[in-house]
C-alpha positions in Angstrom: 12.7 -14.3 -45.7 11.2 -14.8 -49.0 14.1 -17.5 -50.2 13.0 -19.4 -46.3 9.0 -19.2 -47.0 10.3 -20.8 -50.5 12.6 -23.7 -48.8 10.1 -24.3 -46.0 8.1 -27.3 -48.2 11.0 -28.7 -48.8 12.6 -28.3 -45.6 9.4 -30.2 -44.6 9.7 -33.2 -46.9 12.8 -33.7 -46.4 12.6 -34.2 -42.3 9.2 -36.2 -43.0 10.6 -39.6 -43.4 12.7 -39.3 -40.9 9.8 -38.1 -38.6 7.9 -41.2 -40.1 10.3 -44.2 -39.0 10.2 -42.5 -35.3 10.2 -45.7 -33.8 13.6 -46.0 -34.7 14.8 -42.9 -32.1 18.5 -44.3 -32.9 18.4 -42.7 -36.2 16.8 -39.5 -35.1 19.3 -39.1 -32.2 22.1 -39.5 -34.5 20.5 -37.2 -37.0 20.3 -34.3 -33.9 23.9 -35.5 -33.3 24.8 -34.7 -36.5 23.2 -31.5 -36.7 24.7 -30.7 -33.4 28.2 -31.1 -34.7 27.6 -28.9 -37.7 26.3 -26.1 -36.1 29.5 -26.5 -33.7 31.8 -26.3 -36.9 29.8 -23.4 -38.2 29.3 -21.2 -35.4 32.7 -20.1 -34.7 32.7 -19.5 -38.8 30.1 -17.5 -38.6 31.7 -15.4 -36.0 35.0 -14.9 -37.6 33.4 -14.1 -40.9 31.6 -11.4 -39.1 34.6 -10.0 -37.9 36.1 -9.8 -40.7 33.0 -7.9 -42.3 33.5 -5.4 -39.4 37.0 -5.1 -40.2 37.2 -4.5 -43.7 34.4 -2.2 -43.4 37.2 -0.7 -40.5 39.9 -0.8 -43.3 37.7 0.9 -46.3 36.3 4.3 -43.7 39.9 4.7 -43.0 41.3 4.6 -46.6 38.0 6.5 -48.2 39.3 9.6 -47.1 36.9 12.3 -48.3 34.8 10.3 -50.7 31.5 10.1 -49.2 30.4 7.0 -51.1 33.3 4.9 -50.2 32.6 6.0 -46.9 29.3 5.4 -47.2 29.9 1.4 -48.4 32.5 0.9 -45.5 30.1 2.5 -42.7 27.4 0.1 -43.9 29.9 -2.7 -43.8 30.7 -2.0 -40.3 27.3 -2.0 -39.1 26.1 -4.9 -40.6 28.9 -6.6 -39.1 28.7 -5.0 -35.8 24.9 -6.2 -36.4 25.8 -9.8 -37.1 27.9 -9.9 -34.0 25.5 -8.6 -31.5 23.1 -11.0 -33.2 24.9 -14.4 -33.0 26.3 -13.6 -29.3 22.8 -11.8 -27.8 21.0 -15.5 -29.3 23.8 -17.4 -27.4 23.7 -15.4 -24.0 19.9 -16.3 -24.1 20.3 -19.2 -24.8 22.7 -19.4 -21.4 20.0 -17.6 -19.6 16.8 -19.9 -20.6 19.0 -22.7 -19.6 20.1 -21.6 -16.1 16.6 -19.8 -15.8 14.8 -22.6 -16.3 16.9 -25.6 -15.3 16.8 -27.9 -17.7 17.9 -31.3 -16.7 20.6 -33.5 -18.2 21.2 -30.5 -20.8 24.6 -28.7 -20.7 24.7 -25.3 -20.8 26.3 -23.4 -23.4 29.7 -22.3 -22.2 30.6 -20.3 -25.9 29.5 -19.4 -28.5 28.9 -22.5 -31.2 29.5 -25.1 -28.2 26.0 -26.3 -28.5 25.7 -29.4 -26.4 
């Protein structure tokens, strides 16, 4: 959180031009555009790498055997997985439901996760 409070300014001055030439609502439609398509090339990333996470985490509990420290990493690893899972799918389902819920016009509901449209 700290490393975000630390980005923020610059996160800031970065969008400001393009918040300043807002007549031209071309550019900042493409610019949404292209943020869209990232975050639908990310998304599913995301989601794999947290599988994977879970998995090896899977992978090191079973081969610890009795040492409690290994087993102690790998059990960590498995939540923090599980965690970023139930994260990035909760987020989407409401998502889904503020959509339907609230019937938003001309917007296309999410039918996946990372199929943000």
């Amino acid at each position: 959180m700290k490393t975000f409070k630390k980005a923020l300014p610059y996160i800031i001055a970065v969008s400001l031009p393009i918040l300043a030439f807002a007549q031209n609502a071309g550019q900042i439609t493409t610019s949404l555009t292209n943020i869209q398509n990232i975050l639908n090339s990310i998304i599913p990333i995301l989601l794999i790498i947290a599988t994977i996470v879970f998995l090896w985490g899977v992978i090191q509990f079973i081969t610890a055997g009795a040492d409690e420290e290994k087993r102690g990493n790998a059990r960590s690893l498995m939540i923090y997985g599980l965690i970023a899972l139930f994260v990035m799918v909760a987020v989407w389902g409401i998502v889904r439901v503020l959509v339907q819920f609230f019937g938003v016009g001309g917007v296309v509901q999410p039918l996946r996760p990372g199929d943000i449209q």
